[in-house]
C-alpha positions as CSV (number, residue, x, y, z in Angstrom):
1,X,-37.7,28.6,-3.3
2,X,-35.3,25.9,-2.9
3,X,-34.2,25.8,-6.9
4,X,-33.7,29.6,-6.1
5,X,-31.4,29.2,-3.3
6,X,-29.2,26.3,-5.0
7,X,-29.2,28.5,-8.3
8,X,-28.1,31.5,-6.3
9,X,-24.8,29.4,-4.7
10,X,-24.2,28.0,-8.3
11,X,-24.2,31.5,-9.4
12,X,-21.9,32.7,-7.0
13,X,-19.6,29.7,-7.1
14,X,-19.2,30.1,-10.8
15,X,-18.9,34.3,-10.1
16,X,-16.1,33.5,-7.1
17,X,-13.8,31.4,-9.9
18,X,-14.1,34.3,-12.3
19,X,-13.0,36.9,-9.6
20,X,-10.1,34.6,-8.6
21,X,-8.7,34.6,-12.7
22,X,-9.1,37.9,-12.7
23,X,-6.6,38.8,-9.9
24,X,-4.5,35.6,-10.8
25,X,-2.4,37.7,-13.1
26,X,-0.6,34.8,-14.8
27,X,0.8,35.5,-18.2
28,X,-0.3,34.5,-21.3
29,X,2.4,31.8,-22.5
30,X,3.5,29.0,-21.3
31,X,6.9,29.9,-18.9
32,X,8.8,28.4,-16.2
33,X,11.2,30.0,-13.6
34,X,14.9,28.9,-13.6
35,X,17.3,29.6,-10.4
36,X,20.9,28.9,-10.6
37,X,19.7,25.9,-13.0
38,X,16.2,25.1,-11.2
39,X,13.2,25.0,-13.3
40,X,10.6,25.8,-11.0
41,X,7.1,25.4,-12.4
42,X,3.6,24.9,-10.5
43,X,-0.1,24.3,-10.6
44,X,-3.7,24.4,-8.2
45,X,-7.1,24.9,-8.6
46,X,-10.0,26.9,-6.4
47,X,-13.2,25.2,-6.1
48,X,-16.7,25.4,-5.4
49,X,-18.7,22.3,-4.4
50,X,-22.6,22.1,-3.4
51,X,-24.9,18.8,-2.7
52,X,-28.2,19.1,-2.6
53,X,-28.8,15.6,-0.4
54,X,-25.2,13.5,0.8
55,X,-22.5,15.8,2.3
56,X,-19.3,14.9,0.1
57,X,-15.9,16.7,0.0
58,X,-17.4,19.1,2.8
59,X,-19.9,19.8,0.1
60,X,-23.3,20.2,1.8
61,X,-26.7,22.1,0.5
62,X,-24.3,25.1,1.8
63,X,-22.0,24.7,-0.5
64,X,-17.9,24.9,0.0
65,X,-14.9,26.4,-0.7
66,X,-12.7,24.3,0.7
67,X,-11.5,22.4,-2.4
68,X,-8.2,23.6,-2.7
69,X,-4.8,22.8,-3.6
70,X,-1.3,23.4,-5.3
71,X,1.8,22.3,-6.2
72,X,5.1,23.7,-7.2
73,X,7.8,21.3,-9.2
74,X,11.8,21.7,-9.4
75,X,13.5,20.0,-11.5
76,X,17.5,20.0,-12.1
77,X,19.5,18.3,-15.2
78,X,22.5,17.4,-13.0
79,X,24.6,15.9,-16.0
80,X,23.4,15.1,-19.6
81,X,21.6,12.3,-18.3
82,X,20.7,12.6,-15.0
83,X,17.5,15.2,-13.9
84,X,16.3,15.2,-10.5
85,X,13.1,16.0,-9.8
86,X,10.9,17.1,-6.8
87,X,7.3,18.4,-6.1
88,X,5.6,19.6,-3.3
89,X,2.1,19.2,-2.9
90,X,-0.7,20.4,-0.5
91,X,-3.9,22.8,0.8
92,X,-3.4,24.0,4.1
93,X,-0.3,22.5,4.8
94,X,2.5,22.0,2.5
95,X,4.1,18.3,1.8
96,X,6.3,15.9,-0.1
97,X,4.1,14.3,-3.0
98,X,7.2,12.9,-4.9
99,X,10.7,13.2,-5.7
100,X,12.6,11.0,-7.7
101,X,15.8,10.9,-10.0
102,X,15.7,10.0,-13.3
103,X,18.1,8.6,-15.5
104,X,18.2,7.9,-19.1
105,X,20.5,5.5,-20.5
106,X,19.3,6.4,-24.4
107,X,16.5,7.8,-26.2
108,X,14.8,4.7,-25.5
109,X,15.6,4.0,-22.1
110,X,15.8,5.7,-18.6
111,X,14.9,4.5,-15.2
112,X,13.3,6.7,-12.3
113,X,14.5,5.8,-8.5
114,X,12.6,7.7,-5.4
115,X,9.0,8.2,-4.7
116,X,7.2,7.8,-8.2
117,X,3.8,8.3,-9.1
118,X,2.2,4.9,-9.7
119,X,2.0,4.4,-13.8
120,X,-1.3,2.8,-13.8
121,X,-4.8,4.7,-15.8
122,X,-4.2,7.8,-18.0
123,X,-4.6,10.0,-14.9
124,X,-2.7,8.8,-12.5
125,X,0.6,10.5,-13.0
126,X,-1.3,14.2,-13.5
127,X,-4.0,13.7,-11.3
128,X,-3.6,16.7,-9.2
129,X,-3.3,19.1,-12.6
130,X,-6.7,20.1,-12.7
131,X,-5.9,22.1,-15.2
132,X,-4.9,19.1,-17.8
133,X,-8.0,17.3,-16.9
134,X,-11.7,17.8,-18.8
135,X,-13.1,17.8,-14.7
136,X,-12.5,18.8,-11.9
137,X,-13.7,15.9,-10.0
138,X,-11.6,12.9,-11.8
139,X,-13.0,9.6,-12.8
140,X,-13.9,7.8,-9.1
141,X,-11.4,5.4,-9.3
142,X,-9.1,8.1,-9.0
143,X,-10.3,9.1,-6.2
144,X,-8.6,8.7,-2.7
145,X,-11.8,7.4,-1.1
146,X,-12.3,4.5,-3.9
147,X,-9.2,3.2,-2.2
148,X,-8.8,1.6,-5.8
149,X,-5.5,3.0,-7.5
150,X,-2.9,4.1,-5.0
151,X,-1.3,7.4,-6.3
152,X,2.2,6.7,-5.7
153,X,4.7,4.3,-4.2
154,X,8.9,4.2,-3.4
155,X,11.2,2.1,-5.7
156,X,12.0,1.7,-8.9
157,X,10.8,2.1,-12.3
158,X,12.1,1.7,-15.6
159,X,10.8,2.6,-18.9
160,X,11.5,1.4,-22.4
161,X,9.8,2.4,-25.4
162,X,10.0,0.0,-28.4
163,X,9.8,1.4,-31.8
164,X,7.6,-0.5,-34.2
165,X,8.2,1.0,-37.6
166,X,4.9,1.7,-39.2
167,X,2.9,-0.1,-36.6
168,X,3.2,2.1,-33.7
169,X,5.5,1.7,-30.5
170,X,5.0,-0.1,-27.4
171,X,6.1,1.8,-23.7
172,X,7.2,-1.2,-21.4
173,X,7.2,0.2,-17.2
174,X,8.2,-2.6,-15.2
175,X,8.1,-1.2,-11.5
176,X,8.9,-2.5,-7.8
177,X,9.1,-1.0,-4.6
178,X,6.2,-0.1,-1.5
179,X,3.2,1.2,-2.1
180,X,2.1,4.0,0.0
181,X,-0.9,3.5,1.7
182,X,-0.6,5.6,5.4
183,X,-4.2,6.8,5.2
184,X,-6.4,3.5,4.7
185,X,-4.8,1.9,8.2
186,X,-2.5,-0.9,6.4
187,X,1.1,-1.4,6.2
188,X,2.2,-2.4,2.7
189,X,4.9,-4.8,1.5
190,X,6.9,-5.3,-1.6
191,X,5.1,-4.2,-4.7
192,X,5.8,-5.5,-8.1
193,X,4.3,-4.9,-11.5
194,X,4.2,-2.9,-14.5
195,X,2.4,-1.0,-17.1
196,X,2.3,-1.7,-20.7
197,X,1.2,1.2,-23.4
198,X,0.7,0.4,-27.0
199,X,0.7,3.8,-28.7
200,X,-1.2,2.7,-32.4
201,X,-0.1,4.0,-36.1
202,X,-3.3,5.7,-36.0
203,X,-2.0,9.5,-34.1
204,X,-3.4,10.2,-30.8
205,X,-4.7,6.3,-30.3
206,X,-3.3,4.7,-27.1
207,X,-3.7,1.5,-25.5
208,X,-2.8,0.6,-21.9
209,X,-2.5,-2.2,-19.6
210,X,-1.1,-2.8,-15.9
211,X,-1.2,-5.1,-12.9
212,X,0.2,-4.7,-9.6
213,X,0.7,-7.4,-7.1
214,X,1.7,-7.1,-3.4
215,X,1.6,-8.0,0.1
216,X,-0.1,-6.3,3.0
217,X,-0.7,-5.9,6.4
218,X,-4.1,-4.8,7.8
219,X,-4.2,-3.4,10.9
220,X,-7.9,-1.8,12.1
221,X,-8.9,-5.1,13.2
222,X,-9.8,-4.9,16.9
223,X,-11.5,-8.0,18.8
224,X,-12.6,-7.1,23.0
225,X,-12.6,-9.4,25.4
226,X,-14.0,-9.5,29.1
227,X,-11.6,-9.3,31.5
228,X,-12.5,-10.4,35.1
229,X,-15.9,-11.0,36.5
230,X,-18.8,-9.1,38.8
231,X,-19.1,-5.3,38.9
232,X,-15.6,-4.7,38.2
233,X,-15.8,-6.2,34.6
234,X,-13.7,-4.1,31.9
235,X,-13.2,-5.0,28.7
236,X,-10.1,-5.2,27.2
237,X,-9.5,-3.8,23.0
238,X,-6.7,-5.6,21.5
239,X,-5.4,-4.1,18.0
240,X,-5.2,-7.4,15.6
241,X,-3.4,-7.8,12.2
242,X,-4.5,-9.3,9.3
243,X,-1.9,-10.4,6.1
244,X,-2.8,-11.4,2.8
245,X,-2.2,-10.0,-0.9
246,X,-3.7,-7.4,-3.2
247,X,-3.8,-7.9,-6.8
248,X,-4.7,-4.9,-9.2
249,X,-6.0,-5.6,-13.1
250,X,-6.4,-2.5,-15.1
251,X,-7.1,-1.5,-19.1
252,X,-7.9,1.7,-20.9
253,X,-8.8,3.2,-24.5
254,X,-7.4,6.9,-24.9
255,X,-8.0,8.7,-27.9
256,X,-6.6,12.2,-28.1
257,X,-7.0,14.0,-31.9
258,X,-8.9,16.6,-34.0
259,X,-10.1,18.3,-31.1
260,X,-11.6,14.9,-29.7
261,X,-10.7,13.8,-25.7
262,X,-12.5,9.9,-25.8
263,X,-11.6,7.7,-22.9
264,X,-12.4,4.7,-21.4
265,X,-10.9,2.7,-18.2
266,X,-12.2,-0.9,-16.2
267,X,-10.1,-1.4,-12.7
268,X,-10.6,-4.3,-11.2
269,X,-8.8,-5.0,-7.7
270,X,-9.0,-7.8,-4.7
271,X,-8.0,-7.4,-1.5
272,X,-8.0,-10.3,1.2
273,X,-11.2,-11.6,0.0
274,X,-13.1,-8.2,-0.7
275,X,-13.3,-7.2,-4.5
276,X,-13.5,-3.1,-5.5
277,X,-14.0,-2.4,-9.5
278,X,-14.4,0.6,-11.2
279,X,-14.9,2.0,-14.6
280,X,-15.8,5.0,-16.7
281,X,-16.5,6.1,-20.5
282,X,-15.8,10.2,-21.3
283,X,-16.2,11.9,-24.3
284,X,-14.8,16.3,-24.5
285,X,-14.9,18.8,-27.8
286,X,-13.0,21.2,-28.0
287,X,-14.2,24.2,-30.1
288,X,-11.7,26.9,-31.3
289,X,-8.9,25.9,-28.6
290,X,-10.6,27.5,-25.8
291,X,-14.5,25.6,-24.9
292,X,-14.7,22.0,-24.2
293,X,-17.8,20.7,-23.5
294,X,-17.9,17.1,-21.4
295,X,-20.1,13.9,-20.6
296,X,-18.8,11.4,-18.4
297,X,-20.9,7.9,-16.7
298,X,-18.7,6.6,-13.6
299,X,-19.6,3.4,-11.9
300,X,-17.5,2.0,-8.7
301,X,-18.1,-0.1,-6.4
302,X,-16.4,-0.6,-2.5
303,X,-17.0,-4.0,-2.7
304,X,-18.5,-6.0,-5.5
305,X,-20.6,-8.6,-3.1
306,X,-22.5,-6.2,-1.8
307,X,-23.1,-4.3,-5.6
308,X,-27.2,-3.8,-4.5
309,X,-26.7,-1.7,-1.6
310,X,-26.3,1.7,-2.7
311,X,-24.0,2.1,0.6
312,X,-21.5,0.1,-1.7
313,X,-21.9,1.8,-5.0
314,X,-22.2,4.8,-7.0
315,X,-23.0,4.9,-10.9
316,X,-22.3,9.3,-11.9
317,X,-23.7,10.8,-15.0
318,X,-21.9,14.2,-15.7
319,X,-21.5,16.8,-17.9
320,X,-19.5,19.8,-17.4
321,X,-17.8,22.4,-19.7
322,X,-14.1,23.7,-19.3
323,X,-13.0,27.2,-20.7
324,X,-9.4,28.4,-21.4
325,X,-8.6,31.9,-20.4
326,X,-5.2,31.3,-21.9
327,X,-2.2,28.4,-21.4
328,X,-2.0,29.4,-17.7
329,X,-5.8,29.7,-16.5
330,X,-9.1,28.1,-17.2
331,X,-12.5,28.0,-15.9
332,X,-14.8,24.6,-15.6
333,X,-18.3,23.9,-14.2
334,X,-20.1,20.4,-14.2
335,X,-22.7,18.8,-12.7
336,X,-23.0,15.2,-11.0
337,X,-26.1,13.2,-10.9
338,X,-25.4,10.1,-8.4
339,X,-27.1,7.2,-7.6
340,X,-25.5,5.9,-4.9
341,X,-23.2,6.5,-2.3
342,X,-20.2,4.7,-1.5
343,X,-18.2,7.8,-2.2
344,X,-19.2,10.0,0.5
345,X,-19.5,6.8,2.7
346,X,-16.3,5.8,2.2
347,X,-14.8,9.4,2.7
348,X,-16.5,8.9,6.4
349,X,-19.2,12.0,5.8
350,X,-22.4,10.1,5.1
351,X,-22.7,6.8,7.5
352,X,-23.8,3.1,5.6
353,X,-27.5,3.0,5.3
354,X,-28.0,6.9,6.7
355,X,-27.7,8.4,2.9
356,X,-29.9,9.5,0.0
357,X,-29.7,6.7,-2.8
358,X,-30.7,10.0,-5.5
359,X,-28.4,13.0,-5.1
360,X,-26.7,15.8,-7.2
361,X,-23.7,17.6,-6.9
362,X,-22.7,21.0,-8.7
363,X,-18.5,22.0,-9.2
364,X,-17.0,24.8,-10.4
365,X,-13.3,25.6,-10.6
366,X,-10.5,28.1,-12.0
367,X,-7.2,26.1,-12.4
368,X,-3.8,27.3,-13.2
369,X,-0.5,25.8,-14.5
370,X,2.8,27.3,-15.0
């Protein structure tokens, strides 16, 4: 009876995304709107999540619809080299995710000043685009309760790309600036670090590497202390600070070609004197432009000395498929089998030590770009 019931909210989760394309009523083509000079183009996805065990993204055996969100981009080529860019990002209510503007000194050359999306994994800079992804749910250490890779940050950035000849070409991305962190209760300070891509001879082979280094300020720290004596006794919660550093390490394998998606990324990051590290292998098909079929193993971990209490962990095995109605709208579906559960724990919807170690998770999406 149960199998029944879940099947029956898969099936109409997978129904609802359908009925959404079908009213969506985006062209076929790829297009963009232009105002007195303003390319305006956009993105967002509908989902539906359900959980049979751990309640996660509001995702409980009742399933949700509340996975929802989209985006619309301007951009403006001021002069020959200058472009300023802008997007605005949000669900229920509408904010700014990044502006910057970007220069470029020569074909080799430019340099991006603003709020920038952090260069660090293959994802990072795209993670919102559901519709470039083979998921819907990214790799965990993309996600904002890994508290792993910070999605963007206000400085500078430059970037220089290298030609190699035959060999290849290396992408250099020195950055510096403040990460943004206003969710996880700290108060960041200077950032530097970079990102280094080696794109190989061999087409759609890319290697990456970054590190970030910074200072910070943690502030949910709160000691009590008795104040006065007898009966009248209160006791007195004083907000307390913590500094130190954080130090990110990060490297990747990417391998786009011949209708083959292959990635692989490590993370590896240490706060004060906690530890986090994260990584994931993914292999996608794609069959006649349209079908990709996915398998993905996650593993992350909140903090690496406690790695045997599933409060702390989470090793995924997924597989999913993603279908293109055409270049504006596609369709995906996958399934999540967890062990685990420092996701949902961190996110504040399952307490440490109150969730199921064993738990699945079904998604289904339509996603649109324009």
């Amino acid at each position: 009876m149960k199998a029944k019931k879940e099947f029956k909210k898969w099936f109409c989760g997978i129904l609802g995304a359908v009925l959404l394309t079908a009213v969506a009523g985006l062209p076929k083509g790829a297009f963009a709107l232009d105002i007195g000079g303003v390319e305006i183009h956009g993105y967002g996805h509908q989902g539906f999540l359900v959980s049979n065990e751990n309640e996660y993204l509001d995702a409980g055996d009742d399933g949700t619809w509340n996975y929802t969100s989209m985006a619309i981009v301007f951009s403006s080529k001021v002069t020959d080299n200058t472009t300023i860019w802008i997007q605005l990002y949000g669900a229920d209510e509408i904010g700014l995710d990044w502006t910057f503007v970007d220069y470029r000194f020569n074909n080799n050359l430019s340099v991006q000043l603003g709020q920038v999306k952090l260069p660090m994994g293959f994802y990072n800079e795209t993670r919102d685009a559901r519709f470039l992804q083979l998921s819907t749910l990214l790799p965990a250490m993309y996600r904002t309760e890994a508290e792993l890779i910070h999605e963007a940050y206000r400085g500078i950035r430059a970037i220089y790309d290298l030609e190699l000849g035959g060999a290849g070409s290396i992408i250099f991305e020195p950055i510096g600036g403040q990460l943004l962190d206003e969710s996880m209760g700290h108060k960041q300070g200077q950032m530097f670090g970079g990102r280094i891509t080696y794109q190989a001879p061999l087409e759609g082979l890319s290697l990456a590497g970054a590190s970030t280094f910074s200072k910070i300020e943690k502030r949910s720290m709160q000691i009590e202390m008795p104040y006065g004596t007898g009966p009248g006794t209160v006791t007195v919660t004083t907000p307390m600070s913590k500094k130190g550093e954080m130090k990110m390490w990060y490297a990747g394998v990417d391998y786009v070609n011949y209708g083959l998606d292959l990635k692989t990324e490590y993370v590896w990051m240490k706060m004060f004197d906690e530890t986090h590290s994260a990584y994931y292998a993914q292999a996608g098909y794609t069959f006649f432009d349209k079908l990709t079929p996915f398998v993905r193993y996650d593993y992350n971990s909140t903090d690496d000395d406690q790695s045997s209490d599933p409060s702390y962990y989470q090793k995924c095995a997924s597989v999913g498929v993603g279908y293109k109605i055409n270049y504006n709208v596609s369709l995906k579906a996958e399934y999540h089998i967890s062990d685990g559960y420092a996701m949902p724990v961190a996110s504040g919807e399952v307490s440490a030590g109150a969730g199921e170690d064993n738990w699945n998770m079904f998604v289904a999406s339509m996603n649109f770009i324009f």
